[in-house]
Phi, psi and omega in degrees: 000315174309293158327319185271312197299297165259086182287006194247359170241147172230174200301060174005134165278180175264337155345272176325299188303321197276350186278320187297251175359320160303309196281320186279350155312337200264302171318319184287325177280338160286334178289324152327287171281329137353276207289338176252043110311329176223051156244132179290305181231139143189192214233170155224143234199131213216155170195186168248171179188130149260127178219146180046031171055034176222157197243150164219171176229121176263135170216140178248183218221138165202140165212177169270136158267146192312319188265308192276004213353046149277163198265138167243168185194171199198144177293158186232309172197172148234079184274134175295117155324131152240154193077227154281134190255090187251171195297293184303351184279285189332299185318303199275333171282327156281338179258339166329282162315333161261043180236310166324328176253341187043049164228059190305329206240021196232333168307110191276342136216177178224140193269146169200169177312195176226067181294146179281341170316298177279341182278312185287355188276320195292359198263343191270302204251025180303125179274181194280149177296167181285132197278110195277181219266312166311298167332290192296315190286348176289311187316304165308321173315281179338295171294338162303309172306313172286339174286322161309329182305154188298095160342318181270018175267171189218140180284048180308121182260169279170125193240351167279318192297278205301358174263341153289344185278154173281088196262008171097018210221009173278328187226142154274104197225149153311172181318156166276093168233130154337110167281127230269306183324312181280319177296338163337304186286320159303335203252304172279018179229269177331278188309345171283290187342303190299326167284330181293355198253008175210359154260071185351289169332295193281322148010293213261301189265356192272282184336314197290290191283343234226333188256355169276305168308333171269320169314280177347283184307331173266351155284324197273313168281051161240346208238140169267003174251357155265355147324317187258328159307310181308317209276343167272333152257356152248017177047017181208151177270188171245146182271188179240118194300169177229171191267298188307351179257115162327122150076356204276327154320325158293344173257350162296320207263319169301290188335315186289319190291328180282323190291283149021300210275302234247307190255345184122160131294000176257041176262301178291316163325327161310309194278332215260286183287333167279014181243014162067054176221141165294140206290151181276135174287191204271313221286317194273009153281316165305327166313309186280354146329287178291305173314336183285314175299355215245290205269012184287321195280321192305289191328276200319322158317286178298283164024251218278317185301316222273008159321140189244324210254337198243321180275117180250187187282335183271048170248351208249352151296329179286317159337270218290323185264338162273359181282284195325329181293298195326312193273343161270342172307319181281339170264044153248340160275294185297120191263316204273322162259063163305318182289041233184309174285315172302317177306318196287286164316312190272333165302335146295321164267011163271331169290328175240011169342276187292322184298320172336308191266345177260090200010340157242003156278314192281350157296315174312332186268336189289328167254057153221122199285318181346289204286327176298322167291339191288289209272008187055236171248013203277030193261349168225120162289349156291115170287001178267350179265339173247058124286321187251356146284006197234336169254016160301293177338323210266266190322333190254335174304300200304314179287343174249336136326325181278324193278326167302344182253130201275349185214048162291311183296305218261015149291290213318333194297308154328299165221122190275358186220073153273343160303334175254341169308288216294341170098189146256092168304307183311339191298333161225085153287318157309340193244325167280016188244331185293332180252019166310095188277021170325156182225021186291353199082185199290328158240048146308321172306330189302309204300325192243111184279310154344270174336293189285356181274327196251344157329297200302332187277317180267004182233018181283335159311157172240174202269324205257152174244028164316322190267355173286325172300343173303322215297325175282356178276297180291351160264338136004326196259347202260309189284059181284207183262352189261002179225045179295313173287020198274152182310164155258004151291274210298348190282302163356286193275000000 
């Protein structure tokens, strides 16, 4: 066909086409590591996909750029797995790749689900929380204690035992972060689950309303004739929840609830019965009523963390702490899932406890000028969580002034107490940035240099591991069932 239509041309081999591809693949990744050559921070963020009975691990790449500070980002791979995706397989493929890129030393966290694969490769080869002050006197005890010791005594060790054991020191990985969307999602799905099994009501009305509703959902997208019943008595369709999609069972029940509102109850009833399903009560229009009003601020919440392009680490405590308001407020109103609610509040603090309190997400959320003009420091009333993000702040603007001057040690050698002569210019930046009415937006930071070097560090993470699941959406599209043999360098490039 190519012959008749252009005879003067002829057809690209698939040789040729896959060579081609190689080489700007192989461009675009120096055009990469280029650009994260004169990036200070950044953050990366990883997951797995089985497809065709082959596994891969995708990681993507994200930083601020320094002038303009909108966030960029970059696919890094999708390399095939072989074998067991065991904690240390994971470990050794991930720091491969930011060594590959040669941004071993620059990742400030790397985000992922909360697999157990992944949570033991960061709890083994991780780096370590910061060592607190008991820690350190214990360190000291210790040494004090071993230096008394006899010299001469000699230890003998087993020397096969100590080259097998996992002392953390094969691989190098970065901070450890939860992605906050999948505990959302773990948290309206498990912790709801838990609750139905131990509140007779909701118990009672879940069982009831949740298996009509999934009937409803699986005749009308299997059939073209209940399609067309649906689209004549409800001008809309109902959707079909997913395992792999975040929040997609809270936009199924809404759908019902909005047809329910907008058409009546007899529209869906209508559908019930000509698709031979049992019709929904009064009581369990009210249920689902109530569940949508329930899980609607949890949607809003992935929503808003699972953002790539808009979204920093300081989003995700203010994130969190207005869901909570949100969800007590609803349990002085809501009666019939109340126990729903309850569930919902205590899975934030079994899931988010600790991130709640910790001193650098909550610096993080205070130097993102984004959450300070909106909410100022008012996104939480405990004053002890933000005491201790504003004295993170303190502490760390000074250590990363000190660690920033490049010829401090060889002044000091000179006048040792040149540190108390030059002051702190920085100290107080912190109190002129908190009280900045400026309305610039993200550059706002140009005005504060202190600030923003250490912003940049801490919100270059993203709270969500969303964009590596993007990243397996475009290969979905490629690594179909009619291209199953395609290699995986090439699907990769």
């Amino acid at each position: 066909m190519m012959g008749t239509i252009l005879p003067k041309h002829t057809v690209m081999t698939r040789k040729t086409l896959c060579s081609k591809i190689q080489e700007a693949a192989k461009t675009m990744k120096n055009t990469i590591i280029k650009t994260l050559s004169t990036v200070n921070y950044v953050a990366t963020t990883t997951d797995c996909w089985s497809a065709r009975q082959r596994s891969y691990l995708g990681v993507t790449c994200h930083w601020i750029h320094d002038s303009t500070l909108e966030r960029h980002s970059a696919a890094l791979a999708c390399r095939p797995l072989k074998g067991s995706h065991t904690f240390d397989v994971l470990a050794a493929a991930l720091e491969e790749i930011h060594s590959e890129y040669q941004i071993r030393d620059k990742v400030t966290r790397t985000t992922t689900d909360s697999g157990s694969n992944f949570l033991k490769a960061f709890r083994i080869y991780g780096e370590d929380e910061e060592v607190t002050n008991e820690e350190e006197e214990m360190d000291i005890t210790n040494d004090e204690a071993s230096e008394d010791e006899c010299e001469s005594e000699v230890e003998i060790q087993d020397v096969s035992a100590v080259l097998n054991d996992n002392t953390g020191l094969e691989y190098q990985l970065p901070r450890h972060q939860k992605c906050a969307c999948h505990l959302l999602n773990l948290m309206s799905t498990v912790d709801a689950a838990a609750t139905a099994a131990t509140n007779d009501t909701y118990k009672r009305l879940s069982r009831s309303a949740f298996p009509k509703c999934s009937a409803l959902w699986n005749k009308t997208s299997r059939s073209t004739m209940a399609f067309e019943i649906v689209e004549r008595e409800c001008k809309l369709q109902f959707l079909q929840p997913t395992q792999t999609r975040w929040s997609s069972l809270f936009l199924a029940v809404e759908r019902v609830v909005c047809i329910q509102k907008e058409q009546g109850e007899a529209a869906i009833q209508n559908v019930c019965t000509a698709l031979k399903i049992k019709m929904f009560n009064p009581a369990e229009f009210g249920f689902l009523a109530g569940y949508t009003a329930v899980m609607k601020p949890v949607a809003m919440a992935i929503n808003i963390l699972q953002g790539e392009t808009s979204v920093h680490m300081g989003f995700l405590l203010p994130t969190l702490y207005q869901l909570q308001e949100k969800l007590i407020r609803l349990e002085l109103s809501c009666k019939v899932c109340r126990a729903l609610v309850d569930a919902l509040l205590n899975g934030i603090q079994k899931r988010f406890g600790g991130a709640m309190e910790d001193p650098e997400l909550i610096a993080a959320a205070i130097l993102l000028p984004l959450i300070l003009l909106r909410f100022r420091t008012f996104w939480t009333t405990k004053e002890c969580i933000l005491k201790a993000g504003l004295d993170f702040i303190r502490n760390h603007l000074d250590t990363d002034s000190d660690d920033g001057s490049t010829n401090s040690s060889r002044y000091d050698e000179g006048d040792f107490f040149a540190s108390m002569k030059s002051g702190k210019p920085q100290a107080g930046e912190l109190e002129r940035y908190l009280s900045c009415p400026s309305s610039e937006g993200m550059d706002l930071l140009h005005t504060f240099p202190h600030i923003k070097k250490l912003s940049l560090k801490l919100n270059t993470g993203l709270p969500a591991s969303a964009a590596s699941k993007r990243l397996f959406n475009h290969a979905g599209l490629m690594f179909t069932a009619k291209r199953s043999q395609l290699h995986s360098k090439n699907l990769e490039a």
